[in-house]
N, CA and C atoms of all chains as a GROMACS GRO file, in nm:
protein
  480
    1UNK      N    1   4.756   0.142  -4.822
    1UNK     CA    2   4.751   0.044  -4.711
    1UNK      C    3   4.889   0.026  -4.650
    2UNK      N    4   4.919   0.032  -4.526
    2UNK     CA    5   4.996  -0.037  -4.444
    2UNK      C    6   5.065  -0.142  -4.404
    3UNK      N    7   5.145  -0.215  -4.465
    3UNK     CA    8   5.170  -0.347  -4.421
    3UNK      C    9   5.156  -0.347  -4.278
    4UNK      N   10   5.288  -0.266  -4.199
    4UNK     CA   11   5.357  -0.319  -4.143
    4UNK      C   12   5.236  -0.288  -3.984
    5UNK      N   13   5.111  -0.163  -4.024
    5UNK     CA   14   5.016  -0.177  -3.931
    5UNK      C   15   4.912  -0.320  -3.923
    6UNK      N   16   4.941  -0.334  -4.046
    6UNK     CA   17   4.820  -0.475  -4.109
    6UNK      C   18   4.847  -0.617  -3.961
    7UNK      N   19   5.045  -0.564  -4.007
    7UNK     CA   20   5.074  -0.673  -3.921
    7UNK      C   21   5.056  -0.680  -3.739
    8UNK      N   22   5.082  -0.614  -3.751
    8UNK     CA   23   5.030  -0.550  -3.573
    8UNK      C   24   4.890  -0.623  -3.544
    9UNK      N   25   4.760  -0.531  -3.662
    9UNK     CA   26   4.665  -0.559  -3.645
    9UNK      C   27   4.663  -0.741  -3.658
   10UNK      N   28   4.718  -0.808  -3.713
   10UNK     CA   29   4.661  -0.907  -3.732
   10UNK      C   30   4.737  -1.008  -3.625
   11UNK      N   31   4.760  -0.963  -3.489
   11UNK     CA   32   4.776  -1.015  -3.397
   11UNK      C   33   4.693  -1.116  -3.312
   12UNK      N   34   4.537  -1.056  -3.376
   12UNK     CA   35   4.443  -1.118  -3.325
   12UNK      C   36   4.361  -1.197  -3.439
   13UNK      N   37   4.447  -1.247  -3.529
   13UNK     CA   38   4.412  -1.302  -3.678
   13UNK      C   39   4.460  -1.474  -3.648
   14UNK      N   40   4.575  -1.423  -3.583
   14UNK     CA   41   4.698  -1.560  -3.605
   14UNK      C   42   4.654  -1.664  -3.504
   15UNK      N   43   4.559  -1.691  -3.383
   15UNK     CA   44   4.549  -1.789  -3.339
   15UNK      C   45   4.472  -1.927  -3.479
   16UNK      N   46   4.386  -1.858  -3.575
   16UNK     CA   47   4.316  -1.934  -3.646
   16UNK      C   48   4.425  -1.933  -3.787
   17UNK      N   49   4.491  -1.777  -3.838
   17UNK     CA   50   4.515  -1.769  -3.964
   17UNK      C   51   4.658  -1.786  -3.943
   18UNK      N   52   4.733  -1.778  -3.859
   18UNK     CA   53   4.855  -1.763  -3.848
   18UNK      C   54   4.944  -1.600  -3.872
   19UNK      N   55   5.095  -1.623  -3.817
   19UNK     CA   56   5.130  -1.497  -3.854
   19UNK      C   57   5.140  -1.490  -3.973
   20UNK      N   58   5.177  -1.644  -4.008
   20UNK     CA   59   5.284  -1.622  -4.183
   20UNK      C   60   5.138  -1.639  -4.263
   21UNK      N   61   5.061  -1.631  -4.227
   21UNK     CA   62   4.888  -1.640  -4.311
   21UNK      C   63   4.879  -1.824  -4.361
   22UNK      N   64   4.985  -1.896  -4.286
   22UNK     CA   65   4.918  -2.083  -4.283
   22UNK      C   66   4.797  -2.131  -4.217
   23UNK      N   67   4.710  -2.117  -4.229
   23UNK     CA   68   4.608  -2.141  -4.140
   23UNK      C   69   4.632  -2.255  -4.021
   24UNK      N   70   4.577  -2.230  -3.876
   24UNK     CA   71   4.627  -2.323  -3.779
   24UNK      C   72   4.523  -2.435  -3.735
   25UNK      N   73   4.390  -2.425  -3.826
   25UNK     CA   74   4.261  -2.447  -3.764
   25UNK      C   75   4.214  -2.550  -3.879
   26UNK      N   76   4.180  -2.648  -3.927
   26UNK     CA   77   4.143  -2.674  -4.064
   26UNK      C   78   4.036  -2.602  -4.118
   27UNK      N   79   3.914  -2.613  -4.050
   27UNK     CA   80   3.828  -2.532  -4.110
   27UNK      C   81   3.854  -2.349  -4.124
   28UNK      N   82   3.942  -2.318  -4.109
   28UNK     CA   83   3.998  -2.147  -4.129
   28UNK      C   84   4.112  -2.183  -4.284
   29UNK      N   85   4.066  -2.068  -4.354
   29UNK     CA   86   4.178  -2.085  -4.494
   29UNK      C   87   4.302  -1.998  -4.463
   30UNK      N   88   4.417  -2.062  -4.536
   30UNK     CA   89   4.502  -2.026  -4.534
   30UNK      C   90   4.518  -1.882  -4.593
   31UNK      N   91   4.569  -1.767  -4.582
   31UNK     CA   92   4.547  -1.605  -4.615
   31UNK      C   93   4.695  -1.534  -4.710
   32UNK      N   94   4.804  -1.644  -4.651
   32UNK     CA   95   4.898  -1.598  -4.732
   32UNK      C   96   4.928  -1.572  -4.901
   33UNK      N   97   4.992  -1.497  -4.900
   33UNK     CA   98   5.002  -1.465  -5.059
   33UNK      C   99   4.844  -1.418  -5.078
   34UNK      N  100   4.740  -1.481  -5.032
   34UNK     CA  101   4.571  -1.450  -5.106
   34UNK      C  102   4.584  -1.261  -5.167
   35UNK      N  103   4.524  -1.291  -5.273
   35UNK     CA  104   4.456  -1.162  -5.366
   35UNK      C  105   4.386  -1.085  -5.293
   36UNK      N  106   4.513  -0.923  -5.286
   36UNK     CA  107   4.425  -0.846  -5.193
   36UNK      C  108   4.280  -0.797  -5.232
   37UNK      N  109   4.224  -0.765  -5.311
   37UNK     CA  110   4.074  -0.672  -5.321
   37UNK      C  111   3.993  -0.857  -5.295
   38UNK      N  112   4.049  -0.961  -5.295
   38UNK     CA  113   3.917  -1.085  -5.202
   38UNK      C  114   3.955  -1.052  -5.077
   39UNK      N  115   4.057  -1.057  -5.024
   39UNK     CA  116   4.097  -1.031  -4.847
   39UNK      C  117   3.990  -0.896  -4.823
   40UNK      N  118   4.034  -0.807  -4.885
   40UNK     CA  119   3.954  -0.653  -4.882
   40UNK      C  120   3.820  -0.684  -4.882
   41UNK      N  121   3.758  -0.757  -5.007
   41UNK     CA  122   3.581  -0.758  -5.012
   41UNK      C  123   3.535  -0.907  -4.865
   42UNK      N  124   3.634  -0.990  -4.852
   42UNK     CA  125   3.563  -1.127  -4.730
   42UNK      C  126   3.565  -1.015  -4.595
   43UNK      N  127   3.683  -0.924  -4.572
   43UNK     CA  128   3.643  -0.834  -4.435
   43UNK      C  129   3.547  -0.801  -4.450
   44UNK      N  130   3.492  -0.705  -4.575
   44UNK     CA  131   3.399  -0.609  -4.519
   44UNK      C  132   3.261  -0.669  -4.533
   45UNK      N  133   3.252  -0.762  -4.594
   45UNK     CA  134   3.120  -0.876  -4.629
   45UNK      C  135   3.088  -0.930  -4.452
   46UNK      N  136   3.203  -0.974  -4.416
   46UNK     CA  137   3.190  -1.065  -4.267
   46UNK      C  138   3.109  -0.952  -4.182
   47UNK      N  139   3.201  -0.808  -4.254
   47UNK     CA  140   3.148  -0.707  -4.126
   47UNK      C  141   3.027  -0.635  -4.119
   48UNK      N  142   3.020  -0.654  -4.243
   48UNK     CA  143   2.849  -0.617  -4.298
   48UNK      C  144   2.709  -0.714  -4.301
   49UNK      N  145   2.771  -0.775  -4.257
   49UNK     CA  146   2.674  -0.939  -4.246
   49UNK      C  147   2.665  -0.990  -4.371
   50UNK      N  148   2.704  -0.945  -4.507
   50UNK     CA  149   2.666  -1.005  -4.612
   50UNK      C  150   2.699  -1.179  -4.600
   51UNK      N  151   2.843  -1.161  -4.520
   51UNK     CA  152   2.896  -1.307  -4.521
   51UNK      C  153   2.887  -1.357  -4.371
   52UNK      N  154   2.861  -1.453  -4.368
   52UNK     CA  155   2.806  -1.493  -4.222
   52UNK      C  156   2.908  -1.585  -4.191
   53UNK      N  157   2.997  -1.603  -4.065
   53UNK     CA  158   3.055  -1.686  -3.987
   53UNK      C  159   3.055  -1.663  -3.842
   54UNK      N  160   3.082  -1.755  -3.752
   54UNK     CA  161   2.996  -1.728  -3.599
   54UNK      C  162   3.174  -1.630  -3.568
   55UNK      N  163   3.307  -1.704  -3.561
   55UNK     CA  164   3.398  -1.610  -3.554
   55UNK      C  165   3.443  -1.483  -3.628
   56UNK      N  166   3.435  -1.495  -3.781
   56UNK     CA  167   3.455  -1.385  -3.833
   56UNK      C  168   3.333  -1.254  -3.823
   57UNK      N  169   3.219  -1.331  -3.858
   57UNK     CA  170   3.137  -1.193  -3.786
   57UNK      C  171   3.170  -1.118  -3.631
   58UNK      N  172   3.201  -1.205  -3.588
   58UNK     CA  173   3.214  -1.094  -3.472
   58UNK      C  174   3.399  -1.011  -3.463
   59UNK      N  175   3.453  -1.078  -3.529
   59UNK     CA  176   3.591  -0.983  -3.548
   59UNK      C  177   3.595  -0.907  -3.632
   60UNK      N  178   3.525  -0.941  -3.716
   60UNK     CA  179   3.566  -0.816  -3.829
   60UNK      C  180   3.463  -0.720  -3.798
   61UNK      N  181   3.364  -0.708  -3.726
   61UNK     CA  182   3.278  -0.591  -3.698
   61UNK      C  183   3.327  -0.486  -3.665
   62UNK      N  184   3.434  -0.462  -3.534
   62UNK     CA  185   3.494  -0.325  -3.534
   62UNK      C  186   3.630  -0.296  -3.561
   63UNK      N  187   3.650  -0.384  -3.714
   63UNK     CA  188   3.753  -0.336  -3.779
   63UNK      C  189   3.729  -0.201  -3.864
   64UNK      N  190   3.794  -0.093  -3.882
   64UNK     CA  191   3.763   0.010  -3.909
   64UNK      C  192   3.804  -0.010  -4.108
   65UNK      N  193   3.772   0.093  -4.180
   65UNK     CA  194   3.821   0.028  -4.306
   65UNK      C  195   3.978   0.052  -4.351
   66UNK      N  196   4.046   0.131  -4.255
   66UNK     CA  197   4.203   0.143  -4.261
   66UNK      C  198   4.218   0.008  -4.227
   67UNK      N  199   4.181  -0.074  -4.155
   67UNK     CA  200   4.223  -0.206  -4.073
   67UNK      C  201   4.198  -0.286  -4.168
   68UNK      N  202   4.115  -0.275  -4.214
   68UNK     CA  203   4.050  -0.385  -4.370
   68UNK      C  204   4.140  -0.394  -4.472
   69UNK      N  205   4.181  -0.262  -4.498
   69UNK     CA  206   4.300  -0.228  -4.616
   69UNK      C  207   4.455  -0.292  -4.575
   70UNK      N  208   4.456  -0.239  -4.419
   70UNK     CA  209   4.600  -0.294  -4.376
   70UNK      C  210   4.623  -0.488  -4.370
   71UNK      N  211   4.514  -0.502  -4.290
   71UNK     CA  212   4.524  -0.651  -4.303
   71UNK      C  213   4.540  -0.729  -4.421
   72UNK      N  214   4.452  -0.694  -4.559
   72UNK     CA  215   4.433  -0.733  -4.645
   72UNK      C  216   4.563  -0.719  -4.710
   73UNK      N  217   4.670  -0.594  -4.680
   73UNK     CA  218   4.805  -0.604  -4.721
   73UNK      C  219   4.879  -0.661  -4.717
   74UNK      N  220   4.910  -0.724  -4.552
   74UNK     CA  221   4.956  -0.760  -4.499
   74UNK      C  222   4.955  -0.916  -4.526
   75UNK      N  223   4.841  -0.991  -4.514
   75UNK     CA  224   4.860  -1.104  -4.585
   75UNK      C  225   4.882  -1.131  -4.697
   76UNK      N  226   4.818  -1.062  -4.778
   76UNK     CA  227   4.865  -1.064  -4.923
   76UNK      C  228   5.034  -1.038  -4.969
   77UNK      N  229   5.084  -0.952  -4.892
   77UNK     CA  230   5.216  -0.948  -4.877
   77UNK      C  231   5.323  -1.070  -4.852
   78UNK      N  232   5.259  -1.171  -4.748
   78UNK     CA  233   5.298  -1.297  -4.740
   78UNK      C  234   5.390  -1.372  -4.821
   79UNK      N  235   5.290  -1.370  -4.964
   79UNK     CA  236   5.352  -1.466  -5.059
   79UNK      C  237   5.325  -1.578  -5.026
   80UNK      N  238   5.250  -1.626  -5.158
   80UNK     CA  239   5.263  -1.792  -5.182
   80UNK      C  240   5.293  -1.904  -5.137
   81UNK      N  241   3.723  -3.868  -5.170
   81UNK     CA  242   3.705  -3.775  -5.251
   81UNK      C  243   3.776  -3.816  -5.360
   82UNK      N  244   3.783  -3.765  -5.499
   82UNK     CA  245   3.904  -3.842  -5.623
   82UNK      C  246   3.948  -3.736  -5.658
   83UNK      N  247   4.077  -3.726  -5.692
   83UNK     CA  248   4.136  -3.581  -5.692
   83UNK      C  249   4.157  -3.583  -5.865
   84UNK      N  250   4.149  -3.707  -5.892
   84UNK     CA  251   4.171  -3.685  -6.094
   84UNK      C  252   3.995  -3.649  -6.092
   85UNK      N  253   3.878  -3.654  -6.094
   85UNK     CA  254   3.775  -3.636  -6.096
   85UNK      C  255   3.761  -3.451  -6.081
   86UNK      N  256   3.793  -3.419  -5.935
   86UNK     CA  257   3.791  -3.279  -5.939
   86UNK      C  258   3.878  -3.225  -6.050
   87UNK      N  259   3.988  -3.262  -6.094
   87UNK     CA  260   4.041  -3.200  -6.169
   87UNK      C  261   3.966  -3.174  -6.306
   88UNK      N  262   3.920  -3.263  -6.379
   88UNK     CA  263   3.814  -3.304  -6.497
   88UNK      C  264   3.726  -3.175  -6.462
   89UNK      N  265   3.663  -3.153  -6.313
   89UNK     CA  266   3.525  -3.080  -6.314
   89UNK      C  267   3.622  -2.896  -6.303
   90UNK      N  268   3.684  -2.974  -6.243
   90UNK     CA  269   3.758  -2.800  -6.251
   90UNK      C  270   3.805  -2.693  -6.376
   91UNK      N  271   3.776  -2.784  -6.495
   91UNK     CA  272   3.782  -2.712  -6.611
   91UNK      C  273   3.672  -2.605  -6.640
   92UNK      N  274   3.541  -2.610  -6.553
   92UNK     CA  275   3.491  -2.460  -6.528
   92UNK      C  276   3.518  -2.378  -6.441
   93UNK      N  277   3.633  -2.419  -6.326
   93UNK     CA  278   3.688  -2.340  -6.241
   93UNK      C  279   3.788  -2.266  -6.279
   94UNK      N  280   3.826  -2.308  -6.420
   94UNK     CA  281   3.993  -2.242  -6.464
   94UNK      C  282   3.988  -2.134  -6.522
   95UNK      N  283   3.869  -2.050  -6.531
   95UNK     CA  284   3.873  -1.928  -6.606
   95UNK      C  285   3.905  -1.820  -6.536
   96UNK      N  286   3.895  -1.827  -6.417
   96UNK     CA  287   3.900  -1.754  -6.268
   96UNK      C  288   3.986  -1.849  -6.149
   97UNK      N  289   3.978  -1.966  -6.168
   97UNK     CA  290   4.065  -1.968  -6.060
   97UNK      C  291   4.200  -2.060  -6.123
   98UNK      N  292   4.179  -2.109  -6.242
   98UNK     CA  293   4.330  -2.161  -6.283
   98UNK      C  294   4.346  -2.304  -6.258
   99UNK      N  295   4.386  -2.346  -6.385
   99UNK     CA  296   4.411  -2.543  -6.324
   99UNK      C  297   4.524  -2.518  -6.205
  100UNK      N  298   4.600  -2.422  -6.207
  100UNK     CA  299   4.674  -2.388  -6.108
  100UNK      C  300   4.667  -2.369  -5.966
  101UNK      N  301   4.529  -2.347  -5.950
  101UNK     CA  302   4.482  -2.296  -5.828
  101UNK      C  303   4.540  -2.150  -5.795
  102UNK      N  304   4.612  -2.067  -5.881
  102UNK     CA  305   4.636  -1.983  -5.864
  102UNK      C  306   4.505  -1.821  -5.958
  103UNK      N  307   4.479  -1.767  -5.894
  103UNK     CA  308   4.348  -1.691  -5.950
  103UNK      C  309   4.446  -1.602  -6.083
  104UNK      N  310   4.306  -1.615  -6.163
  104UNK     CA  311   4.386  -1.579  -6.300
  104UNK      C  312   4.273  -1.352  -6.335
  105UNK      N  313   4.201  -1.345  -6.198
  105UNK     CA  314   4.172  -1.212  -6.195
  105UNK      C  315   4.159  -1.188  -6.074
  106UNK      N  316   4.165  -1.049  -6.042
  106UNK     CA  317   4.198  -1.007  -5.880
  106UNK      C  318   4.067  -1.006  -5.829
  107UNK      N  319   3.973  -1.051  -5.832
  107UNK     CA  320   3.848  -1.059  -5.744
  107UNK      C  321   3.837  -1.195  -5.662
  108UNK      N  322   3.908  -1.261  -5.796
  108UNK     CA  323   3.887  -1.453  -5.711
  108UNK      C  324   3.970  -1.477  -5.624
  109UNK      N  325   3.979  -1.589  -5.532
  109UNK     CA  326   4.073  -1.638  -5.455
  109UNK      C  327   4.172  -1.729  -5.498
  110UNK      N  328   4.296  -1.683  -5.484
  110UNK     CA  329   4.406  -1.808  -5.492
  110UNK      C  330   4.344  -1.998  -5.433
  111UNK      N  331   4.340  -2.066  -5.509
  111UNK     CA  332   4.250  -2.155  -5.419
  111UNK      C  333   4.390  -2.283  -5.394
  112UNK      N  334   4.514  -2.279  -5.491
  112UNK     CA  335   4.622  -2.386  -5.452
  112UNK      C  336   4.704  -2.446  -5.270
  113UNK      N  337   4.640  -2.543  -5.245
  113UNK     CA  338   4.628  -2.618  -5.134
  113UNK      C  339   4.568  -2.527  -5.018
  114UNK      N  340   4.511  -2.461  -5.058
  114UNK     CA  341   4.339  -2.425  -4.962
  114UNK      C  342   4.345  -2.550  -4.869
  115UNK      N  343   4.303  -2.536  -4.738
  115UNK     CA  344   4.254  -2.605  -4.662
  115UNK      C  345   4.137  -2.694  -4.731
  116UNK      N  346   4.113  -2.818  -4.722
  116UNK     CA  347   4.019  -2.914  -4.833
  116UNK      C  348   3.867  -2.882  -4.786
  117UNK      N  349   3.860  -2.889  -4.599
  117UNK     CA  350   3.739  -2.807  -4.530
  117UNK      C  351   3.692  -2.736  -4.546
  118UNK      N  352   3.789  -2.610  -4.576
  118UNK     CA  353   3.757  -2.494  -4.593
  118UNK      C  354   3.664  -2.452  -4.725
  119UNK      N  355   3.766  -2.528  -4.791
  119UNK     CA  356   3.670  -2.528  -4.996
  119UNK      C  357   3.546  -2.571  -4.984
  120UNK      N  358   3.505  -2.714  -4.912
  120UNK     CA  359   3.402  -2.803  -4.903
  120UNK      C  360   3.273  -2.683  -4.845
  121UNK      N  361   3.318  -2.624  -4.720
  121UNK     CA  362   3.245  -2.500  -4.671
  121UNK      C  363   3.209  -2.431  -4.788
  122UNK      N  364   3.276  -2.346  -4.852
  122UNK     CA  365   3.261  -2.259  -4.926
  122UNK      C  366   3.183  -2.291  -5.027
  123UNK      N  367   3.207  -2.404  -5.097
  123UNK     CA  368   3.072  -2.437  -5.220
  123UNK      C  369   2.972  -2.494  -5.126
  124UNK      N  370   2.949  -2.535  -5.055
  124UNK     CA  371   2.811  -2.582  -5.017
  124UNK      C  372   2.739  -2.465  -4.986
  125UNK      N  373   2.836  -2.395  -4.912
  125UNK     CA  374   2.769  -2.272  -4.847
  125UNK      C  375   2.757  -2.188  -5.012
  126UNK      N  376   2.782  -2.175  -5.116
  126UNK     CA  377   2.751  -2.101  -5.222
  126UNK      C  378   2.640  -2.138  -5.293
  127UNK      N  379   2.657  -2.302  -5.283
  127UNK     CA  380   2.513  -2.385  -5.349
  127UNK      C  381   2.364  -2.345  -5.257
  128UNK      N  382   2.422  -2.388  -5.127
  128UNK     CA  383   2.278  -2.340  -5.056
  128UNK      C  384   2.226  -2.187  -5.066
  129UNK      N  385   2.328  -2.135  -5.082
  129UNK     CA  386   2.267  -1.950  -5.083
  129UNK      C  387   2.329  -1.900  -4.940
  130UNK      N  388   2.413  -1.998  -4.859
  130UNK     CA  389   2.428  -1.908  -4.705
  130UNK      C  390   2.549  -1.802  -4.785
  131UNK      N  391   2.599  -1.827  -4.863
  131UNK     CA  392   2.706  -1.731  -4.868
  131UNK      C  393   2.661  -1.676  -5.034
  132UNK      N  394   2.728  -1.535  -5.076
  132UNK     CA  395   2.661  -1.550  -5.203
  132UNK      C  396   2.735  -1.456  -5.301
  133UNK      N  397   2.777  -1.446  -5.400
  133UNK     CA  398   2.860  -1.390  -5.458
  133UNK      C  399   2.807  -1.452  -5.647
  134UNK      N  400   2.780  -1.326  -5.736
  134UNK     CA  401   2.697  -1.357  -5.891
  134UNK      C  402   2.782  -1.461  -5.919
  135UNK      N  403   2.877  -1.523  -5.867
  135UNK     CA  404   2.959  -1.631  -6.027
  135UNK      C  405   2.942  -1.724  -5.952
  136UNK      N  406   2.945  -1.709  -5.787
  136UNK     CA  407   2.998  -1.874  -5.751
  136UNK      C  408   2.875  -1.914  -5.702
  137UNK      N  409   2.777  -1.850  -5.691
  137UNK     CA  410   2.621  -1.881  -5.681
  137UNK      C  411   2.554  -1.930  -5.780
  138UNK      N  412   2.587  -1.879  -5.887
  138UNK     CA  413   2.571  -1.954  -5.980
  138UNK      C  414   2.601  -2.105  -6.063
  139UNK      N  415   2.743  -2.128  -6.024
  139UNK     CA  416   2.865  -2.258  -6.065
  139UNK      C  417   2.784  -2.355  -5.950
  140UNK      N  418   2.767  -2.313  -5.825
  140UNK     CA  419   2.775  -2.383  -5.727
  140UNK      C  420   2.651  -2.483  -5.751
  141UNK      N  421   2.545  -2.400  -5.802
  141UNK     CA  422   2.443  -2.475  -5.780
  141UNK      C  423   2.424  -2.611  -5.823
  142UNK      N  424   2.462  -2.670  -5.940
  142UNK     CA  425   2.471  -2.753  -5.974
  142UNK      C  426   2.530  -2.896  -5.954
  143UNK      N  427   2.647  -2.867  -5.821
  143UNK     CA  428   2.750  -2.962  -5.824
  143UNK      C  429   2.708  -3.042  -5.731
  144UNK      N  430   2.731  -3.142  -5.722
  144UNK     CA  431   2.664  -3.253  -5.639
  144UNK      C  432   2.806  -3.272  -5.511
  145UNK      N  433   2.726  -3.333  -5.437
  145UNK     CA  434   2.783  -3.346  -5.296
  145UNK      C  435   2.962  -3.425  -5.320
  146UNK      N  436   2.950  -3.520  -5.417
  146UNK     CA  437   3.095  -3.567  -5.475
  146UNK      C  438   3.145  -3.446  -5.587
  147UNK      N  439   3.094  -3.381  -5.643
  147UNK     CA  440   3.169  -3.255  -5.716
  147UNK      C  441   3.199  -3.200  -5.589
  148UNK      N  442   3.182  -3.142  -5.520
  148UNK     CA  443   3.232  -3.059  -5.401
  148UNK      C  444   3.342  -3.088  -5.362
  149UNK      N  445   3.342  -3.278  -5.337
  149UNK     CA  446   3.445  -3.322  -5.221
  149UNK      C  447   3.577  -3.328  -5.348
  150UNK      N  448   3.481  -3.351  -5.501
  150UNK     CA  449   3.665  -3.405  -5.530
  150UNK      C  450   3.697  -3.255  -5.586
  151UNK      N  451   3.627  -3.167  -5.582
  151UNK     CA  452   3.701  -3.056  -5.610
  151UNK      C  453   3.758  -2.977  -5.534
  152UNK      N  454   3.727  -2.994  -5.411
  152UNK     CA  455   3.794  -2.975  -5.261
  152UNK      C  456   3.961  -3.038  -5.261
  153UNK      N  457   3.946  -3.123  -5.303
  153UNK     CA  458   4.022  -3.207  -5.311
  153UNK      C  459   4.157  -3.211  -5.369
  154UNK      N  460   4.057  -3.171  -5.540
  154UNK     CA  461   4.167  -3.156  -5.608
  154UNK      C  462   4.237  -3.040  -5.615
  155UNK      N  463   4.211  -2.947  -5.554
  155UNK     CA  464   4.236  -2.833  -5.548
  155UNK      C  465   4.305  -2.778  -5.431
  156UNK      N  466   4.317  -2.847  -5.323
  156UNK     CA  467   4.384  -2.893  -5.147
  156UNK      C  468   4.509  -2.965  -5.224
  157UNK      N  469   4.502  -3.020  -5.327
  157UNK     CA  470   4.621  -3.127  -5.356
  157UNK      C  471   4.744  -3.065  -5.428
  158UNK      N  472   4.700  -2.943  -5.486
  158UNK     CA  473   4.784  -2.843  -5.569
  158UNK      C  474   4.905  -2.834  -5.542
  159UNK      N  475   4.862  -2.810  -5.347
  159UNK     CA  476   4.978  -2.754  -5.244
  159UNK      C  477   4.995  -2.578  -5.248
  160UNK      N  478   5.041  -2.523  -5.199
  160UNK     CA  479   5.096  -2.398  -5.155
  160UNK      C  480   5.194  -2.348  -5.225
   0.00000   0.00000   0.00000
């Protein structure tokens, strides 16, 4: 995985999650530091419908699974 | 919500997620000062079945509408 694409990608993450992964929204969780293989399994759940949210289903749908891996780096990279 | 209360109930949360709020295996989520919303979402939505995952579908079911809030709670209170 990619951080530094994660971070790019998650340009369109940060109005709700932030850059530094603080969440900006209350009801959105905070992503920083979070355990990458949960970041990894909540993308692909949102994108598979397993996990249902009215915003995350529709963003994470045409995330590809390089994008899943990068993002999931990328916040997890954060730190605590 | 009572945040000494969640703490008491969170002693079945600590095998996986840690009196710490920090996850003690890489599948769970870091849960230390989680958005309090966000948590409250997440177990209700685990108790009802909208969201669903073998451990927390299981834990969830049981907890009553004040287990939710003070474990939301106590677990939002950790901090970051």
């Amino acid at each position: 995985a990619d951080v530094a694409k994660g971070r790019a990608k998650a340009v369109q993450c940060q109005a709700c999650h932030g850059m530094d992964g603080v969440a900006k929204i209350p009801e959105a969780p905070n992503l920083a530091g979070q355990n990458e293989d949960y970041l990894v399994k909540a993308l692909k759940d949102f994108k598979s419908g397993a996990r249902q949210n009215d915003m995350m289903s529709l963003v994470a749908k045409p995330l590809s699974e390089d994008d899943i891996a990068n993002l999931a780096a990328f916040y997890h990279s954060l730190g605590r």
